[in-house]
N, C-alpha and C positions, 0 to 999 in steps of 0.2 A: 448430515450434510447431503446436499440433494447434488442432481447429478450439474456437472460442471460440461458437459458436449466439448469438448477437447481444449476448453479455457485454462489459461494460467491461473492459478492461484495465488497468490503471495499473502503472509499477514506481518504485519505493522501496525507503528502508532504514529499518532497523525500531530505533527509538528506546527504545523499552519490551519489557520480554517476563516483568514482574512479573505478572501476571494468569494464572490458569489456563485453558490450549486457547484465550488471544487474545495478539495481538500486539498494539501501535501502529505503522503505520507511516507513515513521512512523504513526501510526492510533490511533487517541485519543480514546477511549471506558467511557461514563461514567454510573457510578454503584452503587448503594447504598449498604453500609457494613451494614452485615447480622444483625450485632448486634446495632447497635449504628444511625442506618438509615440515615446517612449522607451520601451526596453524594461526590464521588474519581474521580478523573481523573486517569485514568489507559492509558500507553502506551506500543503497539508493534510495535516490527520493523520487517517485513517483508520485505525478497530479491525480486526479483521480476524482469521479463524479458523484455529487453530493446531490441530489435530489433538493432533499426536503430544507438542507441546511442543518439535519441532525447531530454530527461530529462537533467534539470540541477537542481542542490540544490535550493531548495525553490519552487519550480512547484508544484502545485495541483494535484493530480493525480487519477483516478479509476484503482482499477487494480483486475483482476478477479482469483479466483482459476483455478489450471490446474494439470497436470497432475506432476509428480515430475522431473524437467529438472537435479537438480546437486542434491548434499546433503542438501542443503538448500534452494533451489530456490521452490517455490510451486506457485507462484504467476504468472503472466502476463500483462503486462502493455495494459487497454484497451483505456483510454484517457487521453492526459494532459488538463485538467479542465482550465488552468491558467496558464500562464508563470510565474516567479519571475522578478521581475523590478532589 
């Protein structure tokens, strides 16, 4: 993996890929609640910049923080990790 210059990283698989040159993808987070120390699955879905239109629903994906493209887009597709079969 090459160098990230103080980017987020996140990986996910991509739920959506209706949209032109964006994805949706979703990133599992898990967390222990403050109170009761059990641990959660927490999910976000993050848009994120599809260039070529290569993702399809169910792809693994890295995708990096950037710069803000629309109202919602902050993300950047760095690699697809995995096709979906």
């Amino acid at each position: 993996m090459g160098k990230t210059n103080g980017r987020k990283v996140r990986y996910g698989t991509v739920v959506s890929d209706k949209m032109e040159k964006t994805i949706v993808v979703e990133v599992q987070s898990i967390v222990r609640h403050p109170l009761y120390k059990r641990t959660m699955k927490r999910t976000t879905k993050l848009k994120a910049h599809d260039e070529n239109n290569s993702c399809r629903i169910g792809d693994r994906v890295k995708v990096v923080s950037t710069r803000p493209l629309s109202k919602s887009k902050r993300w950047r597709l760095a690699q697809i990790i995995q096709k979906a079969k």
